[in-house]
C-alpha positions as CSV (number, residue, x, y, z in Angstrom):
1,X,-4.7,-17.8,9.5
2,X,-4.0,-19.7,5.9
3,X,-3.8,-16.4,4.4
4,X,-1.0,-15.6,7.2
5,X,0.5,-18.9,6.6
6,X,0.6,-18.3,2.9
7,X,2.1,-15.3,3.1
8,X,4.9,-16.5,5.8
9,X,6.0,-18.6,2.8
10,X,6.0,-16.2,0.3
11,X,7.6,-13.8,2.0
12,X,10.2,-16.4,4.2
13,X,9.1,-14.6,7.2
14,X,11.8,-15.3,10.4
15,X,9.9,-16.8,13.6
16,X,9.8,-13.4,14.9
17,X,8.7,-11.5,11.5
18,X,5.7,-14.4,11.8
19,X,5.0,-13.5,15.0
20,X,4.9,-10.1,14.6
21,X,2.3,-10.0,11.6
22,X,0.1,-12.2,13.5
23,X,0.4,-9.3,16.2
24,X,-0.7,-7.1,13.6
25,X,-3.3,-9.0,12.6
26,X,-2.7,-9.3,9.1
27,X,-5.4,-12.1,8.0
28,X,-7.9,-10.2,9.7
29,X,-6.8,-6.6,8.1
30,X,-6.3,-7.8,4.9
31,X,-9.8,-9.6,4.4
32,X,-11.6,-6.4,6.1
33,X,-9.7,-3.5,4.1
34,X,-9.2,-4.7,0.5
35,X,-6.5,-2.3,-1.3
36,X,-8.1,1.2,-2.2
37,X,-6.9,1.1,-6.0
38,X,-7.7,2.5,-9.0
39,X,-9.2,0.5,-11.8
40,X,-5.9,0.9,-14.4
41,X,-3.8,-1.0,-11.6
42,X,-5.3,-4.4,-12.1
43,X,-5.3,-3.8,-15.9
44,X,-1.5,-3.0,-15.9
45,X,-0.6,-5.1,-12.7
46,X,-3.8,-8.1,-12.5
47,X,-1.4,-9.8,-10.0
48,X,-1.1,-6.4,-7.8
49,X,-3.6,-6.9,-5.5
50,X,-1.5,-9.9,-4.0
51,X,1.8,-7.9,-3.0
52,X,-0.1,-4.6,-2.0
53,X,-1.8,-3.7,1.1
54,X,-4.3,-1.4,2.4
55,X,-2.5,-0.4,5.8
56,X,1.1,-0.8,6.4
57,X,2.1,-1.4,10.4
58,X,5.3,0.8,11.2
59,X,4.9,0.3,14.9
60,X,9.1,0.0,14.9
61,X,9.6,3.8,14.2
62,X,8.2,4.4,17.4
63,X,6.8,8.1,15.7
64,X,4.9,10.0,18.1
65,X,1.1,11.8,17.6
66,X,2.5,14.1,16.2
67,X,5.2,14.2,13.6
68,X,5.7,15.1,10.2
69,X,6.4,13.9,6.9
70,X,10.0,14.2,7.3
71,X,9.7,12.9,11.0
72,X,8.7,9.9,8.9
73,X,10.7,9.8,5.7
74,X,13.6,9.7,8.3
75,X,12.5,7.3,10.4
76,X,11.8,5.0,7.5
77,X,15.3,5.9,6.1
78,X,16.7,4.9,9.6
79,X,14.8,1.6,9.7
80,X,14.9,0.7,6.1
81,X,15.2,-2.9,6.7
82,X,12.0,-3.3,8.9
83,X,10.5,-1.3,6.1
84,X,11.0,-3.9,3.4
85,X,10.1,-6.4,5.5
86,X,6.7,-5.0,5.8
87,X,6.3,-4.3,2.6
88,X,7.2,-7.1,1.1
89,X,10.3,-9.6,0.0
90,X,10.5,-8.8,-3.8
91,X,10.3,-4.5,-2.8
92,X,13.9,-3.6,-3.6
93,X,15.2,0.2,-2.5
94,X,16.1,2.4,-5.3
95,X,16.5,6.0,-3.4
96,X,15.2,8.9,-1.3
97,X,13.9,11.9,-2.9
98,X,15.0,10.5,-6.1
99,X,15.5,13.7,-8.5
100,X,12.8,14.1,-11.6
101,X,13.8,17.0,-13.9
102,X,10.5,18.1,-16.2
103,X,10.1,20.8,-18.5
104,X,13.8,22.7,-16.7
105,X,12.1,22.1,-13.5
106,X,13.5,19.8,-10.5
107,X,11.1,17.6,-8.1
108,X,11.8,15.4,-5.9
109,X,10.1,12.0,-5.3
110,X,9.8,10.5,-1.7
111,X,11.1,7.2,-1.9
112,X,11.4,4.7,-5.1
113,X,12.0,1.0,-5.3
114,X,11.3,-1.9,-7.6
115,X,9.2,-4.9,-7.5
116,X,10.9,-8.2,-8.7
117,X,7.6,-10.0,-8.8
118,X,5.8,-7.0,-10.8
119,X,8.9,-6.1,-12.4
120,X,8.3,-2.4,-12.3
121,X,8.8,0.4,-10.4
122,X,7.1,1.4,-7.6
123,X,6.8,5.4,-6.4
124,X,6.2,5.6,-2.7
125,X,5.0,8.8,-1.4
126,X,4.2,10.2,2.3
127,X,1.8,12.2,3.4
128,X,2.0,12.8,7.8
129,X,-2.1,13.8,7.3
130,X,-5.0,12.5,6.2
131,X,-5.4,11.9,2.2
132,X,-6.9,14.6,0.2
133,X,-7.7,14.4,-3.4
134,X,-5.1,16.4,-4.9
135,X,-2.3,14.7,-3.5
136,X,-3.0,12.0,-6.6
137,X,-2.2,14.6,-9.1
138,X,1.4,14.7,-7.9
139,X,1.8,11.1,-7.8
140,X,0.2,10.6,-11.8
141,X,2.6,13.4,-12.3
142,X,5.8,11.5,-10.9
143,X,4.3,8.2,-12.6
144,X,3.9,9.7,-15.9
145,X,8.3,11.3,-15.7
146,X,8.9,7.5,-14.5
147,X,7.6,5.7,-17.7
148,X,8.4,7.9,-19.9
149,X,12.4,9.2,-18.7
150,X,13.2,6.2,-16.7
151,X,11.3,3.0,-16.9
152,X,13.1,0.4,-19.0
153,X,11.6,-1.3,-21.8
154,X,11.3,-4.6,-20.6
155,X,9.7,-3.3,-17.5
156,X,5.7,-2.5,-16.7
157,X,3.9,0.5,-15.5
158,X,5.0,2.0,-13.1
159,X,2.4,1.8,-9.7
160,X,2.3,4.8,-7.2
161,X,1.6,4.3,-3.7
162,X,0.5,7.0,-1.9
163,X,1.2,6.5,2.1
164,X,-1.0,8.3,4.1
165,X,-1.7,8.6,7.9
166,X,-5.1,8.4,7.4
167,X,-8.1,8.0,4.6
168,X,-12.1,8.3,4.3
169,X,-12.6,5.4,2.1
170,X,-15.3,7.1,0.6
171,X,-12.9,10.2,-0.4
172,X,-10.5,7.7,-1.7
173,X,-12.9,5.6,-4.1
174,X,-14.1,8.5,-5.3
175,X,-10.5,10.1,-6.0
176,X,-9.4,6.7,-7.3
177,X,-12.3,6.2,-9.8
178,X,-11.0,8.5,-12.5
179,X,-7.0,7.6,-12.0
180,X,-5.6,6.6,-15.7
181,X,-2.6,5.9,-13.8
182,X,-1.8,2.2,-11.8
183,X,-2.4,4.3,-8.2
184,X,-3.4,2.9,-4.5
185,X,-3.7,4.8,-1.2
186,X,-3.2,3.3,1.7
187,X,-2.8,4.0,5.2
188,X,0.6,3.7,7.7
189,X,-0.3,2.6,11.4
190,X,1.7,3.7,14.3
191,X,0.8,1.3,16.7
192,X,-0.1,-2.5,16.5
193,X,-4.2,-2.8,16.0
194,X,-6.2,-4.4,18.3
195,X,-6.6,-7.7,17.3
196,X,-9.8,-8.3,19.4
197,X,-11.4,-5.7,17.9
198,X,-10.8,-6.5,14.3
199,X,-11.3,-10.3,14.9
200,X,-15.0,-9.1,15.9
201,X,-15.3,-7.0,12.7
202,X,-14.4,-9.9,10.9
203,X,-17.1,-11.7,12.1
204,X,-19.5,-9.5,11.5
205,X,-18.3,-9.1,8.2
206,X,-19.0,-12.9,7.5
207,X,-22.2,-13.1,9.4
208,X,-23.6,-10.5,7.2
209,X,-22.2,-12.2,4.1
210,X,-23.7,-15.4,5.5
211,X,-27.5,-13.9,6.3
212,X,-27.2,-11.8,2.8
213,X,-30.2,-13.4,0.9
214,X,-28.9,-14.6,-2.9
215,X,-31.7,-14.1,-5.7
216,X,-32.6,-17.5,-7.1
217,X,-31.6,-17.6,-10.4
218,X,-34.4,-19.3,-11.9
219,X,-36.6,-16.4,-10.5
220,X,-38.5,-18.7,-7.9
């Protein structure tokens, strides 16, 4: 609950945005799922870790089973506002498929913003399926075009974020171990968890902690 509490006055949370992460179970999700990152993201970004998450709740688009990814890069258009909420006060919109020109050739990345707190910018983007490796490469690719044609020099790294409906976390620490680039995957949730089941993960997750033996130090 501090961690909840905390965050309500980082963020300046309304009654009903408080309300509604405490539906979603926020303490309990952030303490079980740390963010799936790569190792060059808390050497750029040390502070990262405390405006990133490993889930995102999007319960507001009301996006059915099935859908794709521009089902939900629409629907995220549509409810922008809930969208920063979620992820965070200092995330500020930049654009939607915000054109990248390399080489002669055009891409198009999902959705970019900037982070006040970070001060850099921040490359969003979506995948309707679950993550697979190679969808990195893309990201490093529109990370690398962002520092190098349109980062400002008093700003950081750039950090991707790849959104995904779902990830092996396996897959993803493996994927993630060999990033150069500030990169985190993390998943988007339809529907509001179930608290009751993640409140008895979490205590699990500290009784095993608590029953873990420590080595003595002095070898005893």
């Amino acid at each position: 609950m501090s961690s909840t509490c905390g965050s309500a006055i980082r963020e300046q949370w309304s009654s009903r945005e408080l309300e509604r992460q405490f539906r979603a179970a926020l303490f309990e999700r952030a303490r079980l799922n740390p963010p799936a990152a790569s190792a060059q993201l808390s050497q750029a970004h040390p502070e990262a870790r405390q405006f990133l998450k490993d889930s995102y709740v999007v319960e507001f688009l009301g996006l059915p089973d099935l859908h794709s990814e521009a089902d939900l890069h629409r629907s995220l258009l549509r409810s922008l506002r809930q969208f920063l909420t979620e992820l965070g006060r200092d995330f500020c919109f930049i654009g939607s498929e915000t054109p990248i020109q390399v080489g002669g050739q055009d891409f198009a990345l999902d959705m970019l913003f900037f982070h006040r707190g970070l001060n850099c910018l921040v490359a969003i983007e979506l995948k309707a399926g679950r993550f697979e490796p190679e969808h990195l490469g893309k990201l490093e690719f529109y990370l690398e075009a962002l520092d190098r044609d349109v980062r400002k020099s008093h700003e950081g790294p750039s950090i991707g974020l790849l959104l995904c409906a779902t990830k092996d976390s396996e897959v993803a620490e493996y994927a993630l171990a060999r990033s150069s680039s500030p990169t985190l995957i993390a998943e988007y949730q339809r529907m509001l968890p179930e608290k009751d089941v993640l409140r008895a993960k979490l205590h699990e997750f500290y009784r095993l902690i608590v029953e873990t033996p420590v080595d003595d130090p002095k070898g005893a």
